[in-house]
VOTORZA-652896 format. One record per residue (C-alpha): residue in one letter; z, y, x. Coordinates in steps of 0.25 Angstrom, whole numbers, padded with zeros to 4 digits, always signed. Layout:
BEGIN
AZYX/...
end
This chain:
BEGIN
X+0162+0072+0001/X+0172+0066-0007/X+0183+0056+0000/X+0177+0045-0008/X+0164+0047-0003/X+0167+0047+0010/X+0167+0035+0020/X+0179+0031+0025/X+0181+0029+0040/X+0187+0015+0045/X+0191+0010+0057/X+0178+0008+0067/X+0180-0004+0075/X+0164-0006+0078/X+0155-0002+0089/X+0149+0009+0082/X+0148+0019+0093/X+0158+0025+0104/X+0172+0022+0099/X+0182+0034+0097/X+0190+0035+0108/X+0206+0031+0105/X+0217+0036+0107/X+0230+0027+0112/X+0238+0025+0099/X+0232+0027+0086/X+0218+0031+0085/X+0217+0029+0070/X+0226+0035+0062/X+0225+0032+0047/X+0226+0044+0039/X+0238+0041+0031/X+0232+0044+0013/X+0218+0041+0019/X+0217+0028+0016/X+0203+0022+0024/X+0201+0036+0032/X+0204+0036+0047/X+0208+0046+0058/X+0199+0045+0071/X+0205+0051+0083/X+0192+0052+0090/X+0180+0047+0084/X+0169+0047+0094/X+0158+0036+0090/X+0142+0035+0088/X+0141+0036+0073/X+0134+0050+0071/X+0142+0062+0071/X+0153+0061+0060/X+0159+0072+0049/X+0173+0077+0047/X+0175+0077+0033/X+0188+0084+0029/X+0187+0083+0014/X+0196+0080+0004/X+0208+0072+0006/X+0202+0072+0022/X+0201+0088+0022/X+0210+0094+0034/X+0212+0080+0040/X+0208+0080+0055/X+0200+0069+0061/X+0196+0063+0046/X+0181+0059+0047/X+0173+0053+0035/X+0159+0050+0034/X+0150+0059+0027/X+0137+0052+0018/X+0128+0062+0020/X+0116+0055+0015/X+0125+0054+0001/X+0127+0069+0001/X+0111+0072+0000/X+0103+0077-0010/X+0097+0070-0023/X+0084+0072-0018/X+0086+0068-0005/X+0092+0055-0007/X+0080+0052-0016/X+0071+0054-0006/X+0078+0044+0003/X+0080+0033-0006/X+0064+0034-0010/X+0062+0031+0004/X+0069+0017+0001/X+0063+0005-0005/X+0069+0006-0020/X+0077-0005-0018/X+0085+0001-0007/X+0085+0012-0014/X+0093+0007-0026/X+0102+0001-0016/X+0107+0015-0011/X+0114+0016-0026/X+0126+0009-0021/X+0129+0018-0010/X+0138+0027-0017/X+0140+0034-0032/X+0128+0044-0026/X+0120+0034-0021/X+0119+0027-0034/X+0110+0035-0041/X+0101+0040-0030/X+0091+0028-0029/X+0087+0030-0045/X+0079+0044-0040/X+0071+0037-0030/X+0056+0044-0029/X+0049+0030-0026/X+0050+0017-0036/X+0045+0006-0027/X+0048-0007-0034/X+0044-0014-0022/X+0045-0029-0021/X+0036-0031-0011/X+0028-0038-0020/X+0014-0034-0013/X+0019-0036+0001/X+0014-0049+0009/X+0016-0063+0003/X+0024-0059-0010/X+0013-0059-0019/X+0010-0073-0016/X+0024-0077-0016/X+0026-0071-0029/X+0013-0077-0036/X+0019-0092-0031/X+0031-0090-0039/X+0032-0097-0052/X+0026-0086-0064/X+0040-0086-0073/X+0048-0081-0058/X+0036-0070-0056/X+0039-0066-0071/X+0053-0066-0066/X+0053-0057-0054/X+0042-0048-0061/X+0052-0045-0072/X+0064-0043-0063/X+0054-0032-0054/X+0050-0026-0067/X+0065-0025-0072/X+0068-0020-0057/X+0059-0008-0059/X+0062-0005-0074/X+0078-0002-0070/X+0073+0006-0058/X+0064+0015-0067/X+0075+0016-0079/X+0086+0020-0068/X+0076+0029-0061/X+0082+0045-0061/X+0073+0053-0053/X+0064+0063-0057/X+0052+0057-0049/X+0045+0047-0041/X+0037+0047-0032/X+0032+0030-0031/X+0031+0020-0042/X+0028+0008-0036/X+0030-0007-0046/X+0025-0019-0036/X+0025-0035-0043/X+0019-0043-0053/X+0017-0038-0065/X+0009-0037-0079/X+0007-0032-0093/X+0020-0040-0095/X+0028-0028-0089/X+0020-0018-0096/X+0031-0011-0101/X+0041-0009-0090/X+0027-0003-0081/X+0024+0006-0092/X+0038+0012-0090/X+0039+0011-0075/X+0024+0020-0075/X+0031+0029-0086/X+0042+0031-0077/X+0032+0034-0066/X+0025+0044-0073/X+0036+0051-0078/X+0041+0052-0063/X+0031+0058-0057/X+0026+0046-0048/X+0017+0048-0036/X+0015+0033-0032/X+0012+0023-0044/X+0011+0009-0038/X+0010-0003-0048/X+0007-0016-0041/X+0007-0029-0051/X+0001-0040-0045/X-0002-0047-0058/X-0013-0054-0053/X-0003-0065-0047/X-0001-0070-0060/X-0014-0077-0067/X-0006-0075-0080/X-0004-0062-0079/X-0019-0057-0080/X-0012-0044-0090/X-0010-0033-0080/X-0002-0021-0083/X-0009-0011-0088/X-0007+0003-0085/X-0004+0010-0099/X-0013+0021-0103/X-0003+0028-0112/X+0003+0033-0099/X-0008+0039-0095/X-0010+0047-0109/X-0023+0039-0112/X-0024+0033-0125/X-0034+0022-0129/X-0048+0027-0136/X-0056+0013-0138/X-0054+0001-0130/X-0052+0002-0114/X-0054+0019-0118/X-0043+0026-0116/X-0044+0042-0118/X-0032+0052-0115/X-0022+0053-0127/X-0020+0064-0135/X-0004+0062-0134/X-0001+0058-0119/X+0011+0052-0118/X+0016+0063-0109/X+0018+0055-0095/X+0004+0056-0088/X+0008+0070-0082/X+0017+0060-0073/X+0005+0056-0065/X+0002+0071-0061/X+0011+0066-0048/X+0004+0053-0046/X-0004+0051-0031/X-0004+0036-0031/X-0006+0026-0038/X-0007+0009-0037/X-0011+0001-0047/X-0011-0015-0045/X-0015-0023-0055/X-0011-0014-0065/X-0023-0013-0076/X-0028+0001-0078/X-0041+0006-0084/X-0051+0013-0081/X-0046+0026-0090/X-0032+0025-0083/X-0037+0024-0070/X-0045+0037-0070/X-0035+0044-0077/X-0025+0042-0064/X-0038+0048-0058/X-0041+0059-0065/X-0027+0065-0070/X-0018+0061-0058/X-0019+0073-0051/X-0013+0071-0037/X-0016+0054-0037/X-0021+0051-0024/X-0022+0037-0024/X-0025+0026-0033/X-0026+0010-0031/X-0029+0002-0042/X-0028-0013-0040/X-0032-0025-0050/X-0034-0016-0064/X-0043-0024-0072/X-0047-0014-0083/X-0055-0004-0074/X-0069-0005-0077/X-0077+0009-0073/X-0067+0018-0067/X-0073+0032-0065/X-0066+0038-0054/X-0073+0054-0056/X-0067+0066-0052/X-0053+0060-0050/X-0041+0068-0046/X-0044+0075-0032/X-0032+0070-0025/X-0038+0056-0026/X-0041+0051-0014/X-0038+0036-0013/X-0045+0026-0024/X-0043+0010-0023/X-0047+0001-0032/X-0046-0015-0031/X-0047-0026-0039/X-0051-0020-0053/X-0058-0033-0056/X-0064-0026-0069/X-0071-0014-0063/X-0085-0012-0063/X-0088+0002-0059/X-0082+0013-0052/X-0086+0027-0051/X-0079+0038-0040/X-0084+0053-0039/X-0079+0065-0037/X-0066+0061-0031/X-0058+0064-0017/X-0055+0051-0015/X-0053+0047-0001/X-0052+0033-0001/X-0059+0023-0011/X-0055+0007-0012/X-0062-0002-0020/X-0059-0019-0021/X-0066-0025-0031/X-0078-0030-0039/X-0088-0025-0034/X-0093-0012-0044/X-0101+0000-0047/X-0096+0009-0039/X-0099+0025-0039/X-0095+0035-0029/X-0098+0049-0028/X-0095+0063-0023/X-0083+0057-0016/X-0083+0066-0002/X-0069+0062+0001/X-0070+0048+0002/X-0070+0042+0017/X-0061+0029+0014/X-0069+0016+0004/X-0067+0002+0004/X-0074-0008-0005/X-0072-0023-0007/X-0079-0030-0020/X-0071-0042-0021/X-0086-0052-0022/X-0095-0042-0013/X-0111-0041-0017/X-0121-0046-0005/X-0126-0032-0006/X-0111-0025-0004/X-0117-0018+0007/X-0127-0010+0001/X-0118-0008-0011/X-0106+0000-0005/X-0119+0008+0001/X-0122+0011-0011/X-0109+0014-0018/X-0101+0021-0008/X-0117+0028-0003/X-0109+0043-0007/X-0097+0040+0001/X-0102+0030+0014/X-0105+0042+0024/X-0091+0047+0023/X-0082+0037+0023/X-0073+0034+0034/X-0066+0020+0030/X-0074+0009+0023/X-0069-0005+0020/X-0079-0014+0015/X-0079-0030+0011/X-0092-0034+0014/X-0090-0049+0013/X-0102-0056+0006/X-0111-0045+0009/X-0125-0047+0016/X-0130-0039+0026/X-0144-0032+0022/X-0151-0029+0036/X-0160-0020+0025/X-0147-0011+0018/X-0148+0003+0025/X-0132+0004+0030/X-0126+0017+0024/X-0120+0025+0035/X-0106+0027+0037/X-0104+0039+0046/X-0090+0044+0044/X-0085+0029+0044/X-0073+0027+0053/X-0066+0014+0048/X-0074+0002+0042/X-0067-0010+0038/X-0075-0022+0032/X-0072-0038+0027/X-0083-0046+0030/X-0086-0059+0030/X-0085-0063+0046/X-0095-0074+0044/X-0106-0068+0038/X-0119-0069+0045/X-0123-0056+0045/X-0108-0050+0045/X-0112-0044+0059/X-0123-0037+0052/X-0115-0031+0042/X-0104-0026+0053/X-0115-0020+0062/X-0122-0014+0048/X-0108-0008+0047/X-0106-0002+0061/X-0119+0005+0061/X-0115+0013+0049/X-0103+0017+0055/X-0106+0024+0067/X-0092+0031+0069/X-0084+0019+0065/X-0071+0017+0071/X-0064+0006+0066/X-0070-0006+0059/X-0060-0018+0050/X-0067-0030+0050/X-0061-0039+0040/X-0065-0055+0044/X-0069-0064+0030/X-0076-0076+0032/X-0085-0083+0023/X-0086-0099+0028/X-0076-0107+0035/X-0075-0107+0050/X-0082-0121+0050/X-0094-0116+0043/X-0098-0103+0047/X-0112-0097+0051/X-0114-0090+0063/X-0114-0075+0061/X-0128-0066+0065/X-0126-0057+0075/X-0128-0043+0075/X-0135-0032+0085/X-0124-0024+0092/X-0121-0013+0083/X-0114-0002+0096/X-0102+0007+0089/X-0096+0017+0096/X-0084+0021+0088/X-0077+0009+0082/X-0066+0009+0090/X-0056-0001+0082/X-0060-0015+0076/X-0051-0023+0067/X-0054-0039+0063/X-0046-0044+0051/X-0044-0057+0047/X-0051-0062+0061/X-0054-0077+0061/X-0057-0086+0073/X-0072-0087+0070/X-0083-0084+0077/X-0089-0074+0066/X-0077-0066+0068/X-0078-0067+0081/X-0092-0061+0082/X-0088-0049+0074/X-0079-0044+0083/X-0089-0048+0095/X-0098-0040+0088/X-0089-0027+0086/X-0086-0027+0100/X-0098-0027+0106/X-0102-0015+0095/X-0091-0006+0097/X-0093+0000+0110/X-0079+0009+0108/X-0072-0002+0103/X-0056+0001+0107/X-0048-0010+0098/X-0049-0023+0090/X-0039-0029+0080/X-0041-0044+0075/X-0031-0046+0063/X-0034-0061+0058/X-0026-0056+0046/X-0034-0057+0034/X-0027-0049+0024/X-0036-0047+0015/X-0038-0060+0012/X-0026-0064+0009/X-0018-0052+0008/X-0003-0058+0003/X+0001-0071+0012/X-0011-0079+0020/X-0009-0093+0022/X-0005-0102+0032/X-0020-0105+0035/X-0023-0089+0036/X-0011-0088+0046/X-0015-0098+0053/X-0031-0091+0055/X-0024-0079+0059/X-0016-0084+0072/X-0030-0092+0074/X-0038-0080+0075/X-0027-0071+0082/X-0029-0082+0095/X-0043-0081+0093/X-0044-0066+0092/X-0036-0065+0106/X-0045-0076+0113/X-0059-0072+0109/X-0059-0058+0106/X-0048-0051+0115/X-0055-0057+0127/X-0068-0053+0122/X-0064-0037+0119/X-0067-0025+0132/X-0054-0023+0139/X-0055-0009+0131/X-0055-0013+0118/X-0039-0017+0112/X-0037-0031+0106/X-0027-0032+0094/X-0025-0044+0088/X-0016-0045+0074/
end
């Protein structure tokens, strides 16, 4: 290391370990034409073990110490690795460590732009602000994310991840920063837009079928081109990708499907031009599906695919699935459920129900039909339900439920309620319904009502191996971003009712958690 990369030593006059021990007399001695560097007589202190560097004008000289930055003397590759550990922020920041920091940063395998925009209360906080500053600070991430890409110098990447508000206004600088992604070999592809915040801005993005090497045959048909632009081989690294509120279409979503040979997961939120998507014989290393939100979809056909896990939030819509033997993991929730729900998921997930081993289900608004044959849920381990606490018959559907699920183990039951706690019908009860697996039950968004209150009674007195259960008056759910004062205030309400009336009520053998 050269003298000008080396740190020079200055007197220590701090408690930063055992002292050296002086000598009467002089015990530093300042090497006369090395200006800043000292000579320790001893130097016994608790820094880590030091290095004698004898090199260039120091070389020969006894007792002449410097410290070495051996982190600076690493490998390209190496420091790249590290600084894609980093937030990209801190990342950037490292360029003003030295002249071989400076460029290091630009490499960096994972492209986060994270603003923290999807975390906690900031959606809301940015949806109250007037809409020329949300214009503003969109064009100021937008402009953020265009100079990172242009100065950008490694060969790959292994995450693309663009989080804020943004529409078709910003078409061009996306258009680039996917390009960009593509051409590096991404792994992750994350675009979150939130453009919904806006009721003015009703134009999502679009992603762009050129890209794709699609061209378009006749309205909404779009057919592989005869000249591809060339940039669609880039997706042969792709395993993940998140779309939010970015528009695709039917014929761009199966081709990610279909010719994305290693894509194992895919989420698409809030993409208002999917109208039929045919999910047949899709990649075999698909194995996690979600779609939510895709206010336009009216059918839905999946067969012949490994997927694992399958997600759907939405209309409710006609929904196929066969020959899928891999799948244990399904949860639906139709925005407005039909009264029939019940026997409707019987029917559409009929090939699947025996194997599954997670079910979320929202069964709000749903009657119970004492006459509908419940389907069996033999391998079923973990069931998770919303319901609606003050239903009459919402003991009838839980016990329907436990029936079926014979090796049960740990059931969610999230708490909605229909009528305000001064106008509420007493609930019917149901037969004890003996389980003799479920071990853990969990109550979300627990009220101080008694229709609550009998649910739990009820799971008690059922499950006869019952070892621990959670209330979380949390209603996340509902309100997902920030609840109010009014919700915060129904939360500690419940958390002291929770402790008075069911803690004292629980076997000395089953634990009590309250959140």
């Amino acid at each position: 290391m050269d003298q000008s990369d080396s740190v020079p030593m200055v007197k220590y006059d701090r408690n930063l370990g055992k002292r050296c021990r002086r000598s009467e007399g002089k015990n530093l001695e300042k090497n006369e034409g090395e200006k800043g560097v000292y000579n320790f007589v001893k130097f016994e202190c608790n820094l880590g073990k030091r290095h004698r560097c004898c090199e260039g004008k120091n070389e020969g000289k006894k007792g002449v110490y410097n410290l070495l930055d051996r982190i600076s003397a690493l490998p390209d590759e190496i420091l790249v690795s590290i600084l894609s550990l980093l937030p990209l922020k801190e990342a950037a920041a490292t360029s003003i460590l030295s002249r071989r920091w400076q460029y290091v940063w630009m490499s960096t395998m994972v492209l986060n732009f994270d603003a923290n925009f999807d975390v906690g209360s900031n959606i809301c906080r940015f949806g109250a602000l007037e809409r020329k500053l949300r214009e503003l600070e969109s064009g100021r991430y937008v402009n953020w994310v265009n100079r990172v890409v242009e100065q950008h110098r490694g060969p790959n990447i292994e995450e693309f991840r663009a989080c804020f508000q943004l529409d078709d206004r910003f078409t061009s600088s996306i258009d680039k920063w996917i390009q960009f992604a593509i051409e590096k070999g991404v792994t992750t592809l994350v675009l979150k837009f939130f453009s919904q915040l806006d009721s003015a801005s009703l134009n999502f993005y679009a992603f762009p079928h050129k890209l794709l090497g699609l061209e378009k045959k006749c309205l909404n048909s779009y057919i592989p081109s005869l000249h591809p632009c060339g940039y669609k081989v880039g997706f042969q690294f792709l395993k993940v990708l998140h779309f939010q509120w970015v528009d695709v279409t039917d014929e761009v979503l199966e081709y990610f499907l279909s010719n994305c040979a290693v894509l194992e997961r895919v989420t698409v939120y809030g993409a208002k031009s999917l109208v039929n998507l045919r999910v047949v014989r899709p990649s075999a290393a698909l194995k996690h599906l979600a779609i939510g939100a895709c206010l336009g979809l009216q059918g839905m056909e999946i067969c012949e695919a490994n997927l694992v896990s399958f997600k759907y939030n939405g209309n409710v819509i006609n929904l196929l699935l066969t020959n899928v033997p891999l799948l244990v993991e399904v949860s639906i929730s139709y925005i407005s459920n039909p009264y029939a729900f019940i026997e409707l998921f019987s029917s559409q997930l009929s090939c699947c129900l025996s194997q599954l081993e997670i079910l979320t289900l929202k069964i709000t608004r749903a009657d119970y039909n004492p006459k509908h044959v419940f389907p069996m849920l033999a391998n079923l381990k973990h069931l998770e339900l919303i319901v609606h606490a003050d239903y009459r018959l919402a003991l009838h559907h839980l016990a329907s439920f436990l029936k079926a699920s014979p090796f049960l183990q740990r059931l969610v039951l999230k708490l909605d309620f229909i009528m305000s706690a001064w106008d509420i019908e007493k609930i019917k009860k149901a037969a004890k319904c003996p389980h003799h697996y479920l071990k853990v039950v969990e109550i979300v968004g627990y009220r101080a009502r008694a229709s609550a209150v009998d649910h739990i009674l009820f799971l008690i007195k059922s499950a006869t191996a019952l070892e621990k259960i959670v209330i979380d008056p949390r209603r996340r759910w509902a309100y997902p971003y920030e609840p109010g004062s009014r919700e915060l205030t129904d939360e500690a309400d419940a958390r002291e009712d929770a402790v008075q009336l069911i803690k004292t009520k629980l076997p000395s053998t089953v634990e009590f958690v309250c959140l």
